[in-house]
C-alpha positions as CSV (number, residue, x, y, z in Angstrom):
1,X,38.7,-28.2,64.9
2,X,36.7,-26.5,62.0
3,X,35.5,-23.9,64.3
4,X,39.3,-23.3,65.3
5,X,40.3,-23.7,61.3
6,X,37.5,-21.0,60.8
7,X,38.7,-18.9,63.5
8,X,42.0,-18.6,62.5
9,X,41.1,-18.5,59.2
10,X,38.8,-15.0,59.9
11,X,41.8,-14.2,62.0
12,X,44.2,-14.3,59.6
13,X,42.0,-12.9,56.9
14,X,41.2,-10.2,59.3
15,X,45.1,-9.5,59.8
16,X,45.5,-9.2,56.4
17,X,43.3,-6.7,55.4
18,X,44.5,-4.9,58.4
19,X,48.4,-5.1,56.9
20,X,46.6,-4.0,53.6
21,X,45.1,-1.4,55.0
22,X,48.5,0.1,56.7
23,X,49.7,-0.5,53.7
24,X,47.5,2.0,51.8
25,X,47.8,4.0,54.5
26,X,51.7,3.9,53.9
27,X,51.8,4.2,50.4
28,X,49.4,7.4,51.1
29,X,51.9,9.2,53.5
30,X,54.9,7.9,51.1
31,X,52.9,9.7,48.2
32,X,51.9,13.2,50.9
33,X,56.2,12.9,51.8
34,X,57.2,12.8,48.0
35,X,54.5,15.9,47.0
36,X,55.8,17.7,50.3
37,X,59.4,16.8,49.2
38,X,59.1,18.3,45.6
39,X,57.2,21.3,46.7
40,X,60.0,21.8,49.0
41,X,62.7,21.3,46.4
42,X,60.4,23.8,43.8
43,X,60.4,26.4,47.0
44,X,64.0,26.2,47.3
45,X,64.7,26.7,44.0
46,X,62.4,29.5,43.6
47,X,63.9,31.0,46.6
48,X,67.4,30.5,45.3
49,X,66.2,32.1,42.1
50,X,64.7,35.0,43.9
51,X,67.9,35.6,46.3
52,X,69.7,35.3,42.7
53,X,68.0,38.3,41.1
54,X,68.0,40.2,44.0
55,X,71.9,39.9,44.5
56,X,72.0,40.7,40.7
57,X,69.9,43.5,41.3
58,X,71.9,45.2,44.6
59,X,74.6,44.6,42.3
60,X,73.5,46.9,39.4
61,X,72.5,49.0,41.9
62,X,76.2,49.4,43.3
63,X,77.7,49.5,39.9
64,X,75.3,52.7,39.4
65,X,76.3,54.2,42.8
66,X,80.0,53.7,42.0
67,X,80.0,55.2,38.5
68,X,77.7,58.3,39.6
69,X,80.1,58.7,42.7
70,X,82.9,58.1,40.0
71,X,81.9,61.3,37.6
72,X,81.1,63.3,40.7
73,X,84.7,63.1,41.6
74,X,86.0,63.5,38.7
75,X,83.6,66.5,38.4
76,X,85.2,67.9,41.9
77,X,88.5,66.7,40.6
78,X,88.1,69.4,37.8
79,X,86.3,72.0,39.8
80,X,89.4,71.6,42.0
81,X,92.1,71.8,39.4
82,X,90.1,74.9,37.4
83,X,90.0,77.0,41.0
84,X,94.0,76.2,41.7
85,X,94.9,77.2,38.4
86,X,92.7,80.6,38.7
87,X,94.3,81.0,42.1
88,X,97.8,80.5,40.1
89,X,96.7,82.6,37.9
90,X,96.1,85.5,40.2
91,X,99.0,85.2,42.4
92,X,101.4,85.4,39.3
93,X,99.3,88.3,38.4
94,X,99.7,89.6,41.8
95,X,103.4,89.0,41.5
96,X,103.9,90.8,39.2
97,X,101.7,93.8,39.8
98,X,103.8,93.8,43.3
99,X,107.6,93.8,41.0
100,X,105.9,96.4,38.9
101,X,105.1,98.8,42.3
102,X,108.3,98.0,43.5
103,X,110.0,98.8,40.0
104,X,108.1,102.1,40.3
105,X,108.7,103.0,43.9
106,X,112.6,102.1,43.7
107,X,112.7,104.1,40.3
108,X,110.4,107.4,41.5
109,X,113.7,107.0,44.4
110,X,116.0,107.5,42.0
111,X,114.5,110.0,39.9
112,X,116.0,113.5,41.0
113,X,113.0,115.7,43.1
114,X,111.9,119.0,40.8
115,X,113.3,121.5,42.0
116,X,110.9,124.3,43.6
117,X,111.9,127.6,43.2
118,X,111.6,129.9,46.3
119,X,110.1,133.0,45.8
120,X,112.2,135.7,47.9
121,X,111.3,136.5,51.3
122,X,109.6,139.5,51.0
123,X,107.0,138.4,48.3
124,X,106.4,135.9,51.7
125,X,105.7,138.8,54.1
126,X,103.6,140.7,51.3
127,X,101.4,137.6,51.5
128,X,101.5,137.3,54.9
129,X,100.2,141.0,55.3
């Protein structure tokens, strides 16, 4: 019964530094999983960080494009009111060049015609001769 009582006892011994051994080999992969699972976190936040600035940057970016689109319009808006008011400006001066013509042409109507003097016929004939 020793040799049984020895077997069993290498058996047993054997199984144990087996279940040590998976063990280690556990605690190994627990400690590769935790590393992998922090890098993973620090990526993630890094990433987040990175997506973060780059929003804040498309963001300034807009907020430029919107003010320079802002003072071009208001530029145009400007350009726009100057060019009506010139155009204003020359109709009324049209407008009133046009009464001023009118004034003139309705008053050279009513203004008697000189009176041309004939010369008598026969100073016509001598000229005609």
């Amino acid at each position: 019964m020793r040799a049984e009582g020895s077997t069993d006892s290498q058996e047993k011994d054997k199984l144990q530094q087996e279940l040590e051994e998976t063990r280690k080999t556990a605690d190994k992969r627990q400690a590769m999983l935790d590393e992998l699972a922090i890098d993973v976190a620090q990526e993630k936040s890094r990433h987040k960080e990175e997506l973060s600035d780059a929003w804040l940057q498309h963001e300034k970016e807009v907020l430029g494009v919107r003010a320079r689109a802002r003072e071009e319009l208001c530029g145009l808006h400007e350009d726009k009111n100057r060019t009506e008011e010139e155009i204003r400006s020359q109709l009324r001066d049209e407008k009133a060049r046009t009464r001023e013509l009118e004034s003139i042409q309705q008053t050279g109507r009513l203004l008697p015609q000189p009176c041309v003097k004939q010369q008598p016929r026969q100073n016509q004939t001598r000229l005609a001769a």
